[in-house]
C-alpha positions in Angstrom: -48.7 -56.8 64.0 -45.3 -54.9 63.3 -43.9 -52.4 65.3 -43.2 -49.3 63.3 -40.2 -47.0 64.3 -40.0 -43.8 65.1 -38.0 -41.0 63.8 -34.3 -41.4 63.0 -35.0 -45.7 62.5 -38.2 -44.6 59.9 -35.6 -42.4 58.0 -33.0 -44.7 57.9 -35.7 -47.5 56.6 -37.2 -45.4 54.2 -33.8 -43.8 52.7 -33.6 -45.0 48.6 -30.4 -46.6 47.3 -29.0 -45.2 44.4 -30.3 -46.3 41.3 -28.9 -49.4 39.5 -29.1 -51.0 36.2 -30.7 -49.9 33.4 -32.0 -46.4 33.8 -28.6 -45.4 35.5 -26.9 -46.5 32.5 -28.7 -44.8 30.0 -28.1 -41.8 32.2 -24.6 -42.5 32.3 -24.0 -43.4 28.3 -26.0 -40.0 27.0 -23.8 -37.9 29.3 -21.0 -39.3 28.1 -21.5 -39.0 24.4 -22.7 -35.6 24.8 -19.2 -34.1 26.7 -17.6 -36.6 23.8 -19.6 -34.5 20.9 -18.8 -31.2 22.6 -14.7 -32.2 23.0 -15.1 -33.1 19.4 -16.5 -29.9 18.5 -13.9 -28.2 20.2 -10.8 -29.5 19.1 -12.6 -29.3 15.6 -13.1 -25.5 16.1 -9.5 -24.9 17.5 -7.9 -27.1 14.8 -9.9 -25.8 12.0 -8.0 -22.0 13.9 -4.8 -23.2 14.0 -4.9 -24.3 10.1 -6.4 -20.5 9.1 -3.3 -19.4 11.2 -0.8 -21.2 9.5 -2.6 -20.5 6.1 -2.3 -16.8 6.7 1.4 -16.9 8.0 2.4 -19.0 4.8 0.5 -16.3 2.7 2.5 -13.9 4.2 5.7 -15.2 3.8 4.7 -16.1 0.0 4.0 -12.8 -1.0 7.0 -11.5 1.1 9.1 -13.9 -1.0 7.9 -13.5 -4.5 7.3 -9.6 -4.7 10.4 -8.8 -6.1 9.9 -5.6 -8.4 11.9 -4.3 -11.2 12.2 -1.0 -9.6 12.8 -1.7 -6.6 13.4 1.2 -3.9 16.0 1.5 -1.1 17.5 4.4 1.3 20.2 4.9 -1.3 17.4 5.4 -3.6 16.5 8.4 -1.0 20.0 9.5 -1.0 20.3 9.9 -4.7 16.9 12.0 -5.0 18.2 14.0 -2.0 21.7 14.6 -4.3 20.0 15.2 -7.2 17.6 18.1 -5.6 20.8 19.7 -4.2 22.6 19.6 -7.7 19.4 21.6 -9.2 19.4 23.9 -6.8 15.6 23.6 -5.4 14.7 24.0 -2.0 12.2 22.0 0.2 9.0 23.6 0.6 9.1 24.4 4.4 5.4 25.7 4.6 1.8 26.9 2.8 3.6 30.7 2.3 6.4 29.2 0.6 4.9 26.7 -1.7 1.9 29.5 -2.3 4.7 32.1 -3.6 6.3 28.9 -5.7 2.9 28.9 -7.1 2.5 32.7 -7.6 5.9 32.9 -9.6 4.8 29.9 -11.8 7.8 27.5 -10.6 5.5 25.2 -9.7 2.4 24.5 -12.2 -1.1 23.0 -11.6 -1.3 19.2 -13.3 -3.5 19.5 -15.9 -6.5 17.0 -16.0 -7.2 15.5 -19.3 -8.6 12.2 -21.3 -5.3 11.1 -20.4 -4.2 11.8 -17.1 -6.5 12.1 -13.7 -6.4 13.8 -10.3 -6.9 12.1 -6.4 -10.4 13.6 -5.8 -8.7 13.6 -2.4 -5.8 16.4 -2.8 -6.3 19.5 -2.3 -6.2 22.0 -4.5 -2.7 23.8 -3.5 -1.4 19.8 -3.4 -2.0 19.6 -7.3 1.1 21.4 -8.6 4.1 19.9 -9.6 7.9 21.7 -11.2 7.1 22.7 -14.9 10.0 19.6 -15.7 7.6 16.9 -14.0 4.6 18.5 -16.1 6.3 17.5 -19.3 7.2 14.4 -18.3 3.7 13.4 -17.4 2.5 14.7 -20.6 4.4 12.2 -22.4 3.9 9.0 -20.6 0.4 9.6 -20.1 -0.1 10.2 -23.9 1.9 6.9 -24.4 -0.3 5.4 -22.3 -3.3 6.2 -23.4 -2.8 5.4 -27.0 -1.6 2.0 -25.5 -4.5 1.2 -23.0 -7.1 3.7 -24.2 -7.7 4.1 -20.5 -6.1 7.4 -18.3 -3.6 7.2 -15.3 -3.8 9.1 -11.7 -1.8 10.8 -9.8 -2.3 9.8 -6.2 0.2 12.7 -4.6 2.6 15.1 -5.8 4.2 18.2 -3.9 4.1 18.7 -0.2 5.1 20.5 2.0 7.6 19.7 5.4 4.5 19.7 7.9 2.2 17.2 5.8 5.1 15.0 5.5 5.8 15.3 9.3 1.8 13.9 9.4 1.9 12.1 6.9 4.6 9.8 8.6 2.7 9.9 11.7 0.3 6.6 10.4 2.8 5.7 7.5 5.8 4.2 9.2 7.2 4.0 5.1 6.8 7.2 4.5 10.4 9.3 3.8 11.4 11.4 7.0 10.6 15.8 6.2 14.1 16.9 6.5 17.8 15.0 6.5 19.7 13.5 4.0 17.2 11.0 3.3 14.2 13.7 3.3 11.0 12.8 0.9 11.6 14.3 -2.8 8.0 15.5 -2.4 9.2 18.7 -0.7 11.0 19.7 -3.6 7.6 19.1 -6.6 10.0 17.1 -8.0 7.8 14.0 -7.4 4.3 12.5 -8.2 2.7 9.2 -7.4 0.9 7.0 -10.2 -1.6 4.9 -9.0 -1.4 0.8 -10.0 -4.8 -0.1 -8.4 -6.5 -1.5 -11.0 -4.0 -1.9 -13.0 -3.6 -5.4 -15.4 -0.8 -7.0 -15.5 0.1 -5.9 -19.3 -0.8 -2.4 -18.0 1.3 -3.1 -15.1 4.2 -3.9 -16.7 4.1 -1.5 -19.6 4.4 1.2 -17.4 7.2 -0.7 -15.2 9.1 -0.8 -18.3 8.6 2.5 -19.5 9.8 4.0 -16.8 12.5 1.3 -16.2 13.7 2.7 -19.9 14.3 6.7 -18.4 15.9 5.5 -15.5 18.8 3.7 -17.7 18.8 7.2 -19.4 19.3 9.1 -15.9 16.5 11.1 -16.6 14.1 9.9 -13.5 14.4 8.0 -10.2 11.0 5.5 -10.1 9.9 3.1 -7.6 7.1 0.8 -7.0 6.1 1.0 -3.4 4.6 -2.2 -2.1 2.4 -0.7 1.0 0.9 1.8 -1.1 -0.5 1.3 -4.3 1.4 3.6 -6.5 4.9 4.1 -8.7 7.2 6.5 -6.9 8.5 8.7 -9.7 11.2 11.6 -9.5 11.8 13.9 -13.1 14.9 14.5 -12.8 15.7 18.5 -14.2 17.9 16.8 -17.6 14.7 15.4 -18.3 14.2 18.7 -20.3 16.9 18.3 -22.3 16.5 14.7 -23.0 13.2 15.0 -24.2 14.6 17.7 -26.2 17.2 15.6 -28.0 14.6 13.2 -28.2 12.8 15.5 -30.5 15.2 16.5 -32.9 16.2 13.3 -33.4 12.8 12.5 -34.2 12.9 15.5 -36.5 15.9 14.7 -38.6 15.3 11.1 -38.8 13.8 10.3 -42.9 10.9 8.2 -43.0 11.4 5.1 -44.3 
């Protein structure tokens, strides 16, 4: 007969070694090649990241690089429009009382909506005026255009006033400052955007060259904005009279 231990001596015989061979290294081999697959996975995930990053970066840059308008603007561009409106004689429009009396006395005139030419459902209705000068001018380019394209343009803004620009400039960093030398030519109805969403290319550049043509005739300050979708367009008060030599020359010109 054996003599069986007691207590501590029947734990110590009793304790298991670890386990050897093959079970342990099946254990061993599936662990492995699951943290491998996850590390994988991983560095797939943060490479496939840092690609997207450098995609978007190089995007960026591109468009940076190649959006070089024709009619490009500048703060000199501001300075002339300020000059301009100081030539002519207009004042800003400090507040609603003011630009409602510019209304009353007809120096500032609703923009008509036709075939042609369209309205931001967004403005309001005392934001839809514009000087009687700017009025003629968009009669003619819109007619132009619309014979061309068959299609109508939109104004996307036109007069305001010093406290909606003040707002305005609150979440639009490139927006023109309310007052200064450098002050937005919107204060004075002077100036309407034209909207380019949507726009083809051949309508796209039709309209950059038409206006490119009145601003070699001193008649208009334009610029395309690249933040906001739209042409920046000042009539200039001799646009009046060019348009009006413009017509008698048409008028004493024989058909061939």
């Amino acid at each position: 007969m054996f003599a069986i231990g007691s207590g501590p001596a029947l734990a110590g015989n009793l304790s298991l070694p670890l386990a050897r061979g093959p079970v342990a290294a099946y254990h061993t081999s599936t662990t492995t090649r699951v943290t491998a697959k996850r590390v994988k996975k991983n560095a797939v995930k943060s490479s496939s990241a840092s690609r997207r990053r450098v995609a978007s970066r190089t995007t960026s840059r591109r468009r940076r690089a190649f959006w070089n308008p024709l009619l490009k603007g500048s703060h000199e561009t501001l300075l002339r429009e300020n000059a301009m409106i100081d030539e002519a004689g207009i004042p800003r429009i400090e507040d609603d009382d003011q630009l409602d009396a510019l209304i009353e006395n007809e120096e500032l005139v609703r923009i008509p909506e036709t075939d042609a030419l369209r309205l931001n459902p967004g403005l309001l209705p005392d934001r839809k005026y514009a000087r009687p000068v700017v009025i003629d001018f968009l009669g003619d380019l819109t007619t132009a255009y619309y014979e061309r394209f068959r299609q109508p343009l939109t104004i996307t803004s036109a007069v305001r006033t010093v406290p909606q620009q003040r707002k305005l400039r609150r979440h639009n960093r490139n927006a023109a400052p309310e007052n200064g030398e450098a002050a937005s030519s919107h204060l004075s109805g002077l100036t309407v955007d034209l909207g380019k969403r949507g726009l083809t290319k051949q309508q796209h550049d039709w309209l950059e060259q038409y206006l490119k043509n009145l601003k070699d005739q001193n008649v208009i300050e334009p610029l395309e904005e690249h933040r906001q979708a739209c042409f920046h367009v000042m009539v200039f008060q001799q646009y009046a009279d060019w348009r009006q030599q413009q017509a008698q020359a048409s008028e004493t010109t024989p058909e061939p």
